[in-house]
Legacy VTK file of the C-alpha trace (Angstrom):
# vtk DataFile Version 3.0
C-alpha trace
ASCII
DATASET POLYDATA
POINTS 637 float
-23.637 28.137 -30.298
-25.495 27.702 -26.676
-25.945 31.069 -25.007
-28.694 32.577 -27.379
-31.710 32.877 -25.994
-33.526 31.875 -29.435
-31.419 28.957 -30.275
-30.200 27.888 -33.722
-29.069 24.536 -34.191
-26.549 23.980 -36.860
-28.712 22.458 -39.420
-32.015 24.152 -39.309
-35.411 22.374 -39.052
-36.379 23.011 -42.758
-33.089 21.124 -44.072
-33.319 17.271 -44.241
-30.118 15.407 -44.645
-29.938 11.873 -44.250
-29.429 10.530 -40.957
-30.921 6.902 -40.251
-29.784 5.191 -42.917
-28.433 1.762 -43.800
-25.090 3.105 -43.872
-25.080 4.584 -40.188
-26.919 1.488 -39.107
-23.991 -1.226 -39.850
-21.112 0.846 -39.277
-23.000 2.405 -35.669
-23.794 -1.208 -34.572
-19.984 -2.288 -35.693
-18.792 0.446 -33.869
-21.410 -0.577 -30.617
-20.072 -3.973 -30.789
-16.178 -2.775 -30.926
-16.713 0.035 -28.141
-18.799 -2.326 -26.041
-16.317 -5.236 -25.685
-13.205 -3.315 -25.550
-15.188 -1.049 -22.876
-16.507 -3.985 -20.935
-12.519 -5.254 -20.844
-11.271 -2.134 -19.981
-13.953 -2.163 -16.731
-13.293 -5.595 -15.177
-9.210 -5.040 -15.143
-9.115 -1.129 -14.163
-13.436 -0.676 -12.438
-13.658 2.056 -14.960
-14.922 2.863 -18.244
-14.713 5.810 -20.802
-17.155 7.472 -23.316
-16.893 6.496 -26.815
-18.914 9.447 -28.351
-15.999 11.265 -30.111
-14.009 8.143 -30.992
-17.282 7.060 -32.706
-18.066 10.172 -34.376
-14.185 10.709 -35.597
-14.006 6.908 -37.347
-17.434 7.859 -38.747
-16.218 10.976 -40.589
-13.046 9.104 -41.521
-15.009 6.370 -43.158
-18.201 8.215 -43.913
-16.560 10.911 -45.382
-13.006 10.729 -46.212
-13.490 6.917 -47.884
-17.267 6.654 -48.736
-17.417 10.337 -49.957
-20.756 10.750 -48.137
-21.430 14.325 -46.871
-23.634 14.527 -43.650
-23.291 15.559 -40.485
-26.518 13.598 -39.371
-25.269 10.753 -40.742
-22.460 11.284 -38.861
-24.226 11.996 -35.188
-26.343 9.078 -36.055
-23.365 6.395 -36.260
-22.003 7.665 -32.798
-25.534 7.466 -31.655
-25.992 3.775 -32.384
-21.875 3.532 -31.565
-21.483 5.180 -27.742
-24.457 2.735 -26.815
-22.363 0.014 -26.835
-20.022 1.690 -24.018
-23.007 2.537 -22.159
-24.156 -0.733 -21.897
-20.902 -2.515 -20.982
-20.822 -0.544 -18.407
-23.544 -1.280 -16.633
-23.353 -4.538 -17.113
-20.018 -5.128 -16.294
-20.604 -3.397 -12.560
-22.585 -6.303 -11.293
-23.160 -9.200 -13.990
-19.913 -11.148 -13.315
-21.187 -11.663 -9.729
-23.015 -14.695 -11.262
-20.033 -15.830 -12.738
-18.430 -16.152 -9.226
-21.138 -17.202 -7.128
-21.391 -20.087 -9.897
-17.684 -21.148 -9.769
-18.220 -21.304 -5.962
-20.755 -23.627 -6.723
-23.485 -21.690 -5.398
-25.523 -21.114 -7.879
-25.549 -22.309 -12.374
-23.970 -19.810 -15.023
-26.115 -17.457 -16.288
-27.085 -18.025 -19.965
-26.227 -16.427 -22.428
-30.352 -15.326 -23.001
-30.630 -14.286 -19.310
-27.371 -11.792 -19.590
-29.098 -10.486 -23.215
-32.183 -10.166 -22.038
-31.194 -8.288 -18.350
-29.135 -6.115 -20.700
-31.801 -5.502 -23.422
-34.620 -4.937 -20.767
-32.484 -2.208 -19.148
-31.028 -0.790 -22.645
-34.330 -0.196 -23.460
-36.074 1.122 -20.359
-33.214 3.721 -19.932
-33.396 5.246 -23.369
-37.193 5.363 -22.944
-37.077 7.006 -19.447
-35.182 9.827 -20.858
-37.398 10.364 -24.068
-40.140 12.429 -21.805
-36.922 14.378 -19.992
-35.620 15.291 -23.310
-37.895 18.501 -23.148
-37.108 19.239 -19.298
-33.206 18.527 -19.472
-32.310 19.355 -22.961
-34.480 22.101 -24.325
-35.119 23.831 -21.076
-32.164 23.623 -19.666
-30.275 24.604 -22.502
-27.557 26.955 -20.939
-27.724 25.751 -17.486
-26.857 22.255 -18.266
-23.380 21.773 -20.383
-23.875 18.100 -21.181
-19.974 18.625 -21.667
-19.284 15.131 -23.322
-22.281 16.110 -25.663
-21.101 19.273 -26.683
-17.298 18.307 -27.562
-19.019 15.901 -29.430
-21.158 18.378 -31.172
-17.855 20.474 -31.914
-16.117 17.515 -33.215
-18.565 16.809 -35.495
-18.761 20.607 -37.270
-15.395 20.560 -37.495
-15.920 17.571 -39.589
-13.764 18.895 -42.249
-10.855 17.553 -40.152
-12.516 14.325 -40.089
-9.951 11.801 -41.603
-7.113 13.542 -39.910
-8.353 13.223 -36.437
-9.789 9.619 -37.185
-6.151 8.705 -38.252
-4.862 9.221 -34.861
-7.373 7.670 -33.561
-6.511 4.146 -35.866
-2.504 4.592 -34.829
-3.483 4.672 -30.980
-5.735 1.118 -31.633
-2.396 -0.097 -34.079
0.387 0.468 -31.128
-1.592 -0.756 -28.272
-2.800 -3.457 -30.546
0.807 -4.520 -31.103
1.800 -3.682 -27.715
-0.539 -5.788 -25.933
0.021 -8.767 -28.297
3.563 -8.736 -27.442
3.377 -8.859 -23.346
0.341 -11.008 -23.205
0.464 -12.762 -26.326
4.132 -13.709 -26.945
4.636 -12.664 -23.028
8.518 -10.673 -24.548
7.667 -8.724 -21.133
5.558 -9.135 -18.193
2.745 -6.655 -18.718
2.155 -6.491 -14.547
6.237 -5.151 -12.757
5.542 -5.323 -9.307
8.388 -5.149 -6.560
7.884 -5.806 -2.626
9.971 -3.316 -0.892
11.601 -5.688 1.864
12.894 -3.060 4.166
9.500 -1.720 4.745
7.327 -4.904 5.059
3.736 -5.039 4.212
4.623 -2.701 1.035
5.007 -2.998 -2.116
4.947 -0.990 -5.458
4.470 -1.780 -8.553
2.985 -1.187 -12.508
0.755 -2.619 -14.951
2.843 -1.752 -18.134
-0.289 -1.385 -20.215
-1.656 1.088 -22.735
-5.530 1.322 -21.479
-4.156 2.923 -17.996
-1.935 5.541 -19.969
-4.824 6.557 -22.141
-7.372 6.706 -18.932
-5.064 8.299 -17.348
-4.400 10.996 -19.761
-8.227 11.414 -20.635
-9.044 11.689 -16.644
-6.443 14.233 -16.183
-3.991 14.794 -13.585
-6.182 15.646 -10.621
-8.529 12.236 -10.823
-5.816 10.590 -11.270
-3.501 11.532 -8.595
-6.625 10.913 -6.325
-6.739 7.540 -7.447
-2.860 7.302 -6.925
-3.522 8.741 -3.298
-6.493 6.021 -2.389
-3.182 3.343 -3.662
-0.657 5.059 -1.917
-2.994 5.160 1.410
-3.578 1.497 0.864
0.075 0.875 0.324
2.314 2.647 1.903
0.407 3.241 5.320
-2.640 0.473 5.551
-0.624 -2.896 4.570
2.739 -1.859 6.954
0.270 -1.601 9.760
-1.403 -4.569 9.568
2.050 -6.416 8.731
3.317 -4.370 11.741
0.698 -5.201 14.575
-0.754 -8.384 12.762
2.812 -10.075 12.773
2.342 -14.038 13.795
-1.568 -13.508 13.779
-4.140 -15.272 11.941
-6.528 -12.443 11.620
-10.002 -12.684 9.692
-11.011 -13.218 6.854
-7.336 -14.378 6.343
-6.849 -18.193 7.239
-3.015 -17.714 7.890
-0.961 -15.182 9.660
-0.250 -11.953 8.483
3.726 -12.197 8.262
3.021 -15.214 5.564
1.055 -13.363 3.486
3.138 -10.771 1.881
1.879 -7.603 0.185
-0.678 -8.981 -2.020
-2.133 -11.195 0.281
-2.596 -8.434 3.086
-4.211 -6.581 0.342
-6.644 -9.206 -1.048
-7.202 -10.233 2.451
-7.995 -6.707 4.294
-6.919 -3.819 1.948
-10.168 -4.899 -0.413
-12.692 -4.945 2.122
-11.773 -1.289 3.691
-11.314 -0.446 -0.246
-15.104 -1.486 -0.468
-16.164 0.083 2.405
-14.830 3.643 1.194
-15.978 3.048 -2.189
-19.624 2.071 -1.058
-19.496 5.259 1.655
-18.459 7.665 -1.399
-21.504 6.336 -3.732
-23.731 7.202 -0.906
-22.090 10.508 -0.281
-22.460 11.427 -3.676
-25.928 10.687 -4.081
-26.835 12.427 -0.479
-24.900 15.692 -1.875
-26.885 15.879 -4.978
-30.603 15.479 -2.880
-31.314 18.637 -3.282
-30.541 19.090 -7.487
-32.261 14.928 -7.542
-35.634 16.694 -5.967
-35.032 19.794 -8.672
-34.542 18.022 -11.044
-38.087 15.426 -10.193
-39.849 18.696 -10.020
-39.375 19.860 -13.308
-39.485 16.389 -14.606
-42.892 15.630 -13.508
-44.202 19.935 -14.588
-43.038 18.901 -17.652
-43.130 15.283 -18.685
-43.768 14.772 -22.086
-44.259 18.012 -22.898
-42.997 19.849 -25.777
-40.801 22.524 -25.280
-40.986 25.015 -27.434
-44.796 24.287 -29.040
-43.567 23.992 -32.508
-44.088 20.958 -34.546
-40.963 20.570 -36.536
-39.059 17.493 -37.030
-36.556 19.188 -34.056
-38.869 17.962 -31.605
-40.755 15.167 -32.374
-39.843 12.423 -30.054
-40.755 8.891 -29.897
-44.952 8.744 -28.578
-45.570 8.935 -25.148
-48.206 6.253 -25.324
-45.143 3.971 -26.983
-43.012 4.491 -24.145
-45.780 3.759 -21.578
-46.255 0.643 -23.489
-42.741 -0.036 -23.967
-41.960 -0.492 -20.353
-44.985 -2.135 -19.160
-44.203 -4.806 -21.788
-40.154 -4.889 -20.938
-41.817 -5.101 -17.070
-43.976 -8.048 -17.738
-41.243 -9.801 -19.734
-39.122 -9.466 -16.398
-41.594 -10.591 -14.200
-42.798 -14.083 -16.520
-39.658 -14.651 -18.569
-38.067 -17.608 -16.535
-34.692 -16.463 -18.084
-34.812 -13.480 -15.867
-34.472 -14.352 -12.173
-36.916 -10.995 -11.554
-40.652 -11.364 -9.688
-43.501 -9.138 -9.736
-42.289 -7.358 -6.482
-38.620 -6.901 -8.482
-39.969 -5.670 -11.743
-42.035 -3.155 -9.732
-38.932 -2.141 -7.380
-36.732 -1.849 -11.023
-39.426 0.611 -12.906
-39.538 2.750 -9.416
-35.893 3.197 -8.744
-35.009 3.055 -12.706
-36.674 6.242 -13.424
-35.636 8.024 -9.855
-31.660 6.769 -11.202
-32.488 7.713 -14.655
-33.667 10.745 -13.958
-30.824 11.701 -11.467
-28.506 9.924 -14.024
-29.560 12.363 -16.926
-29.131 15.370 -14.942
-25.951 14.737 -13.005
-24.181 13.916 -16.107
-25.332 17.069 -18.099
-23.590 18.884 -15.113
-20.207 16.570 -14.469
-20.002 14.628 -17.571
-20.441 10.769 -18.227
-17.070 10.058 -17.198
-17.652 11.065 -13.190
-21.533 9.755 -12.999
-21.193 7.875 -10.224
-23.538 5.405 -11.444
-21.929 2.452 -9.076
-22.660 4.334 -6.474
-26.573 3.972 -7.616
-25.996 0.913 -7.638
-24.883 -0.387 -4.011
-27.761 2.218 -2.756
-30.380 -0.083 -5.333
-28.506 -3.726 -4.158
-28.549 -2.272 -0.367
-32.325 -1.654 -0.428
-33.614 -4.722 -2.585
-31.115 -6.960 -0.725
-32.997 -5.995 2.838
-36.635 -5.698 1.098
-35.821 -9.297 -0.519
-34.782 -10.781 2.945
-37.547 -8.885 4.781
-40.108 -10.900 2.315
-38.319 -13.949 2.780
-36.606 -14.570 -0.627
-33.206 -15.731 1.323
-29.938 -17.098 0.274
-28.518 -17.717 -3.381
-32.115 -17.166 -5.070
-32.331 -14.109 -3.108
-29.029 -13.298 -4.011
-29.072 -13.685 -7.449
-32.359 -11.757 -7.786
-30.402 -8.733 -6.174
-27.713 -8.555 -8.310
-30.154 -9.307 -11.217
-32.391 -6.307 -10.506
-29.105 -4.342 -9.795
-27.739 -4.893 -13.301
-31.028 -4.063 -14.651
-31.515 -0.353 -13.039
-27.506 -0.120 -13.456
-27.336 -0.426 -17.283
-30.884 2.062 -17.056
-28.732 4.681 -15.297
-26.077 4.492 -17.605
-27.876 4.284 -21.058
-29.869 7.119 -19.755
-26.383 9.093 -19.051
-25.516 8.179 -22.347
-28.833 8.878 -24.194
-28.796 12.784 -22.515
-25.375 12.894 -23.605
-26.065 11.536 -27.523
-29.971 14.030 -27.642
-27.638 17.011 -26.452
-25.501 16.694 -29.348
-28.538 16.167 -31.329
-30.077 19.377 -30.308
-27.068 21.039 -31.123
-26.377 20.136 -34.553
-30.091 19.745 -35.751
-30.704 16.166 -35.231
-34.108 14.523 -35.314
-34.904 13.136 -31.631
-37.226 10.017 -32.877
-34.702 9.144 -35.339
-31.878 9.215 -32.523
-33.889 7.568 -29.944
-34.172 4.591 -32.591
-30.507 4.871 -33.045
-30.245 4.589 -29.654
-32.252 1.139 -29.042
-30.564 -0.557 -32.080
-27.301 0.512 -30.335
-28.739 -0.962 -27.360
-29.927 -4.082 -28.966
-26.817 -5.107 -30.734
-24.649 -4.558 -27.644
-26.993 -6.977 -25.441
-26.418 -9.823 -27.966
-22.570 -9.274 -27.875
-22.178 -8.531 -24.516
-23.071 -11.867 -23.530
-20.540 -13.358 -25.441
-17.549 -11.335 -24.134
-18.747 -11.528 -20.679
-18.653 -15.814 -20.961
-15.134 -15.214 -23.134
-13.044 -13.372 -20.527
-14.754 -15.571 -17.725
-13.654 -18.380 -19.449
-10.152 -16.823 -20.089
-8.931 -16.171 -17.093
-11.976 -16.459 -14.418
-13.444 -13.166 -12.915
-11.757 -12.210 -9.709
-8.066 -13.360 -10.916
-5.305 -10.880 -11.465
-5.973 -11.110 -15.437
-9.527 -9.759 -14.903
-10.508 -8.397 -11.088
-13.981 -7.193 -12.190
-13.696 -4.669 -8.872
-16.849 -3.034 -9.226
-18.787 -6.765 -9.797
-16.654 -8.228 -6.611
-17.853 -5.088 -4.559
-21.549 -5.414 -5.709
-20.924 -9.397 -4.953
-19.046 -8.551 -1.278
-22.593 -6.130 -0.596
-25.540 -8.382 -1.376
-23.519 -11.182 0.265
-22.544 -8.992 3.518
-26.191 -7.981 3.617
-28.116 -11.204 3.244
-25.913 -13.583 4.764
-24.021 -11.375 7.491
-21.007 -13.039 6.811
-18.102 -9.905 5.791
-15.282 -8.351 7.729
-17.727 -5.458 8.930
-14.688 -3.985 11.289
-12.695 -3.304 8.111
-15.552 -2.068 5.836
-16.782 0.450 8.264
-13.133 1.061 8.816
-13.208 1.970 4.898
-16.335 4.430 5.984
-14.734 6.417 8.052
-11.695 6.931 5.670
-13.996 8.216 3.201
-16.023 10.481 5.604
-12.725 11.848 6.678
-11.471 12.355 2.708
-14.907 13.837 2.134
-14.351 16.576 5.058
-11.116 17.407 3.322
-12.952 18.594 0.302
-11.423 15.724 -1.255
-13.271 13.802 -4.132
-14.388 10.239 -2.550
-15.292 8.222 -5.460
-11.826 8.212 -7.356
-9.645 8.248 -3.956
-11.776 5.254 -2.889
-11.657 3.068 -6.266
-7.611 3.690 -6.056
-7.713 2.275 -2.241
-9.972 -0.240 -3.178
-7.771 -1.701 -6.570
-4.033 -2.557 -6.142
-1.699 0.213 -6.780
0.019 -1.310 -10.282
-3.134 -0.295 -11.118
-3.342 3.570 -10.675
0.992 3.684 -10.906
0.357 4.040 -15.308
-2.774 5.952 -14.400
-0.550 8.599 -12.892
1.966 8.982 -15.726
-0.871 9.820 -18.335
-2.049 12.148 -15.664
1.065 14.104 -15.604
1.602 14.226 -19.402
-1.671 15.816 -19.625
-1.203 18.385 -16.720
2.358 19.235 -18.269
0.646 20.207 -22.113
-2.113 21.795 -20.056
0.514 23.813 -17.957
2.883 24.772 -20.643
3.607 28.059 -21.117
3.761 30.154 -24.590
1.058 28.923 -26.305
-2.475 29.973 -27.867
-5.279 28.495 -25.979
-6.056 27.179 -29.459
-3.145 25.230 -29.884
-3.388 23.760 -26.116
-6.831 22.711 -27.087
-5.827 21.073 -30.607
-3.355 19.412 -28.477
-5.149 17.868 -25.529
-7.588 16.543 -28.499
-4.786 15.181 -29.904
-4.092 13.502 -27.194
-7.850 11.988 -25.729
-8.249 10.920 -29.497
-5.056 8.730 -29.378
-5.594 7.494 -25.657
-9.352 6.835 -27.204
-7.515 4.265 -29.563
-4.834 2.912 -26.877
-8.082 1.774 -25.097
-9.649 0.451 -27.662
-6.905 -1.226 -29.204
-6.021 -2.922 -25.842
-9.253 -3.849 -25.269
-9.958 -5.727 -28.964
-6.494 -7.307 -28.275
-7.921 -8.652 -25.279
-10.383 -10.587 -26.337
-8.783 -11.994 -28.645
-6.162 -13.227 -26.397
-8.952 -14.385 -24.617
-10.285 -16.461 -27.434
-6.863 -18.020 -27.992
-6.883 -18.818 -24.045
-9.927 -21.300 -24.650
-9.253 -22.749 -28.138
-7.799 -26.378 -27.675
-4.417 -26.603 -29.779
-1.893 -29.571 -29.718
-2.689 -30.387 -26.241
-2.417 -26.495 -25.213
-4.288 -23.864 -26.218
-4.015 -20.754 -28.472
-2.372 -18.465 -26.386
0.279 -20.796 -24.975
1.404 -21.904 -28.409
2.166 -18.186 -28.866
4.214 -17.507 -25.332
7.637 -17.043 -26.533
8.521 -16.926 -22.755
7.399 -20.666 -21.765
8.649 -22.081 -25.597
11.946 -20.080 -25.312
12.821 -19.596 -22.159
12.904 -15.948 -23.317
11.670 -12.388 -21.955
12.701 -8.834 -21.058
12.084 -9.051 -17.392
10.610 -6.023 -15.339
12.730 -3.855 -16.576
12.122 -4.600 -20.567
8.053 -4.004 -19.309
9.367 -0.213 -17.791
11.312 0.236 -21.082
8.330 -0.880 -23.391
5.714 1.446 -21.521
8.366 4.325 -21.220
8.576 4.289 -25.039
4.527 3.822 -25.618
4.365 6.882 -23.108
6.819 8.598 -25.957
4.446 8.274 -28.481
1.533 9.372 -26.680
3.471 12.974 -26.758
4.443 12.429 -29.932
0.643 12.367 -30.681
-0.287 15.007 -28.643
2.479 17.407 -29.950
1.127 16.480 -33.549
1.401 18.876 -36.441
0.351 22.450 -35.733
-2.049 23.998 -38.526
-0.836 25.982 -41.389
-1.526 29.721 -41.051
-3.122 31.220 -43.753
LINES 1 638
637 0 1 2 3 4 5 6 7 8 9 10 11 12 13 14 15 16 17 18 19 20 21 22 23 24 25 26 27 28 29 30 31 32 33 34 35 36 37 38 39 40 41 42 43 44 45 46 47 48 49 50 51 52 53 54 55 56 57 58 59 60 61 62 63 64 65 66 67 68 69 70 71 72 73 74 75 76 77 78 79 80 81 82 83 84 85 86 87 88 89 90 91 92 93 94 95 96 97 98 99 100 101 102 103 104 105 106 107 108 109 110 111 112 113 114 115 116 117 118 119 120 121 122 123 124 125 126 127 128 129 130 131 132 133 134 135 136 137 138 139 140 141 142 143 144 145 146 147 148 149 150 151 152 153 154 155 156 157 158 159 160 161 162 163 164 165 166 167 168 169 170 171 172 173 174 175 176 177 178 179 180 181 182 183 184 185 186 187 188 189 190 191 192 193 194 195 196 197 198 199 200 201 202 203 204 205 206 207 208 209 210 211 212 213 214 215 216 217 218 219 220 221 222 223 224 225 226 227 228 229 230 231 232 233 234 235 236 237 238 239 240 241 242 243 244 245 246 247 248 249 250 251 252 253 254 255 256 257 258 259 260 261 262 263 264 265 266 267 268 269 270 271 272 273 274 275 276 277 278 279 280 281 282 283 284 285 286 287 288 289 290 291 292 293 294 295 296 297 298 299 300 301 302 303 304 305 306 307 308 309 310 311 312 313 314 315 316 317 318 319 320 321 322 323 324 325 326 327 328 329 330 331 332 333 334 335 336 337 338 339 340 341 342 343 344 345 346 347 348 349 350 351 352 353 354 355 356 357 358 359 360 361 362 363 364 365 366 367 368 369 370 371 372 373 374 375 376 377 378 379 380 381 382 383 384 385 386 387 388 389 390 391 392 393 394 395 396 397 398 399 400 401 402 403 404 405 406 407 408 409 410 411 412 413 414 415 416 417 418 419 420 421 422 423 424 425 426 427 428 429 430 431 432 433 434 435 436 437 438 439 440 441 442 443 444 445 446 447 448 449 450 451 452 453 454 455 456 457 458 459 460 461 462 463 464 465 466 467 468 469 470 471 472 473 474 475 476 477 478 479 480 481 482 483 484 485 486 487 488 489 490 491 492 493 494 495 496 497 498 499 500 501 502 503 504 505 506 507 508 509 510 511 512 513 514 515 516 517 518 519 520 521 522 523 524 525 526 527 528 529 530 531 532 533 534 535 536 537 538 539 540 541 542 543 544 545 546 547 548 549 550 551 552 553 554 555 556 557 558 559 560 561 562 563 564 565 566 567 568 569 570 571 572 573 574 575 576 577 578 579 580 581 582 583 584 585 586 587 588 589 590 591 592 593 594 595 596 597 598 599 600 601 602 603 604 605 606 607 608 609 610 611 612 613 614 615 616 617 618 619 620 621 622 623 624 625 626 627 628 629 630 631 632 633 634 635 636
């Protein structure tokens, strides 16, 4: 379907089926909304996010098909469009928003509104999808064969096998059910603690432990078992060798940034206290490594931008390649630039809106192509990130905007060009699957900015909610990419972090690097505690044990590892939804209480499992995931 040189797409350009209609309108924005918040969850426990382009497209043939009796694939691509925006967005937004949450409850600074998080997230939405409209012809119809766009193609092959719509979209409803129920029973009744943790006495400064949740099982299994045993390395680094150093040769000192001495601290505190900082150091190095590594494809790739922006690939007229005008994206983002530089919402000047359209389409750009190559999943769009806060942080200070509003205005234009890098990995992603199955481009890059639209109205809401909750920077919610972006503009303005340790954090990563080593995932598992990556690890090995089994058709391995990502896709998003709810019970007054402690059978009762009820619960959960995997094999004919 992608290696012939005159390329057919699956619906040809004389056939018109309906694609933007009401229909895929509500249910994509629904499905935005859903993905977004449980995505933006998922993010500030674990620092990571995954794509929702074939969850979206299987609960849109299960609904669109199997229960509305509707019969189009367009329709289809179209509600997983709008849908996988939502993701997209939450992730970028997640990455360095909650910074203002912190720097406010420091009392540094007033919350952001909700208009000022809507609007930084709308702004960028829409600037992202229409950076990429003008690289569609360059990246997509070019390229075509060079670039996989791997996430866009499963898609693509998920959606002609639409037949098997409403089976694959049921799995994908029990996965949301079970972790649904699972989470409301550790951290709404609290029958078990969802976070086991155990300090190993014998060896002191260490410690081991597990969050006994369903999200890390299903991002483990979707990341596989070699991210995710580098992410169990960075943990076990941090663990096992790091912390019994500094407990070792710390002993009775009070060592900065801790204000007491090491030996009172215990595990967690030497980890919040020094582990984090050489965590952020690593994770900042491999950003920058990764983006210094891909100079040479970033300069292809601006080359053949620039030859061929807004050009039109193949010279034909059809409705395969009309895109949205050039003159209306020109306009687009001079107007989304002006509203940035005079909308007193958005804490952006005239010297930040210009830095945001210069580095947003350099990111987006880079963004669009390094995704079509490694997927959404490992675009290391963080790493973009610290580069953009690193650079505006010193230009900001070298023009004299100092302290909080200087600050502030950092990590403002940093969520802005963040959430443009990451829509425009998503967009590439969604116009790749487009071009595949015979998609209109105008019609998806509409999709694509309603998707965008609807998410920046919710996303302000569940960003407030799980601040509210359980405060950003707590165990409940770490936000770990948001606390690094925080750590950097802070370190950089005001001077004031434990450099020693984050250059210390460098030259782990330079040395993990020279091993041929991934940095990005080995850093983000020193950098977040190890309960963390401990669940990542077991859906890691599940996977590699299906993928290694012997005596079966590569067909049937591949039905199964679907399986599989399809149910982890709903153990995610069930968790998440679960989430926030439990995070609106948290902050609704009842009797005195709230919500969520009326429901803790644990502080009413006196009654729970204990740690080792928590390893029994997840043990079982892990059972079903095989279960699901395993599935029913296909009748022969």
């Amino acid at each position: 379907m992608n290696n012939e040189k005159e390329f057919k797409p699956y619906i040809p350009a004389d056939k018109v089926l309906p694609e933007l209609t009401p229909i895929s309108i509500i249910l994509g924005i629904l499905l935005a909304v859903v993905f977004g918040g449980a995505n933006a969850y998922l993010g500030l426990r674990v620092g990571m996010t995954v794509s929702a382009s074939i969850p979206a497209a299987v609960i849109s043939m299960g609904i669109i098909r199997v229960i509305l009796r509707r019969d189009s694939i367009l329709e289809n691509n179209m509600v997983q469009t709008i849908g996988s925006a939502g993701e997209s967005l939450a992730a970028g937004a997640i990455f360095t928003l909650p910074a203002l949450f912190m720097w406010a409850e420091e009392g540094g600074t007033s919350m952001p509104s909700l208009v000022e998080i809507a609007l930084i997230a709308l702004i960028g939405g829409v600037i992202g999808v229409m950076f990429m409209i003008p690289l569609r012809s360059a990246l997509i119809v070019q390229e075509h064969g060079k670039l996989p766009y791997p996430e866009g193609k499963a898609c693509a092959e998920v959606l002609v096998a639409g037949e098997e719509g409403g089976a694959k979209a049921s799995t994908v409803f029990a996965g949301l059910g079970i972790a649904a129920a699972y989470k409301f029973i550790t951290d709404g009744l609290k029958v078990f603690p969802s976070e086991v943790t155990y300090e190993i006495k014998s060896y002191k400064g260490s410690g081991i432990g597990m969050d006994v949740l369903p999200a890390l099982l299903g991002v483990g299994y979707i990341c596989g078992a070699r991210v995710s045993s580098y992410i169990f390395a960075g943990g076990v680094i941090g663990w096992f060798v790091l912390m019994p150093l500094i407990a070792l040769f710390g002993a009775d000192l009070t060592i900065f940034p801790a204000s007491v001495p090491v030996s009172e601290l215990g595990a967690a505190g030497i980890w919040s206290n020094y582990i984090r900082y050489i965590g952020a150091g690593a994770v900042a190095a491999g950003g920058i490594i990764s983006l210094v590594k891909n100079l040479p494809l970033i300069a292809k790739t601006f080359r053949q931008a620039l030859k061929s922006y807004g050009s039109k690939g193949n010279g034909d007229n059809s409705r395969l390649n009309k895109d949205i005008p050039i003159n209306i994206v020109i306009l687009t983002i001079g107007i989304m630039a002006i509203i940035m530089w005079l909308v007193p919402a958005v804490p952006v000047s005239l010297l930040g809106a210009i830095i945001i359209v210069i580095f947003g389409f350099f990111f987006a750009t880079v963004s669009s192509r390094m995704v079509g190559i490694v997927g959404s999943s490992n675009n290391p769009v963080s790493g973009m990130a610290i580069a953009t806060l690193l650079i505006t942080t010193m230009i900001l200070k070298a023009t004299g905007t100092i302290g909080m509003p200087g600050m502030v205005a950092s990590i403002a234009i940093g969520s802005v060009i963040c959430i443009i890098a990451a829509i425009a990995g998503d967009t590439s992603q969604d116009l790749k699957t487009g071009y595949l199955v015979g998609a209109t481009p105008w019609k998806q890059q509409v999709g694509e900015i309603i998707g965008v639209a609807a998410s920046a109205i919710a996303i302000g809401g569940v960003l407030y909610l799980l601040n509210a909750a359980w405060s950003y920077g707590s165990s409940s919610i770490p936000a770990p990419q948001a606390t690094l972006m925080k750590m950097v503009v802070e370190g950089v303005m005001g001077g004031n972090l434990p450099w020693v340790l984050v250059f210390a954090g460098v030259g782990i990563a330079v040395v993990v690097e020279i091993l041929g080593i991934p940095v990005l995932p080995f850093a983000v598992g020193l950098y977040l505690p190890i309960y963390l990556s401990t669940p990542m690890i077991v859906g890691g090995l599940i996977r590699l044990y299906f993928d290694k089994k012997k005596g079966e058709s590569e067909e049937e391995k591949k039905r199964k590892v679907e399986n599989g990502v399809l149910y982890s896709s709903g153990l995610i998003a069930g968790e998440g939804l679960v989430g926030i709810l439990l995070a609106v019970c948290a902050v609704i007054p009842f009797k005195g209480e709230t919500f969520a402690d009326a429901f803790n059978l644990s502080a009413i009762f006196g009654f729970s499992l204990g740690n080792i009820g928590g390893l029994v619960f997840f043990a079982l959960l892990a059972v079903t995931l095989i279960l699901f995997i395993r599935g029913k094999k296909k009748k022969e004919n």
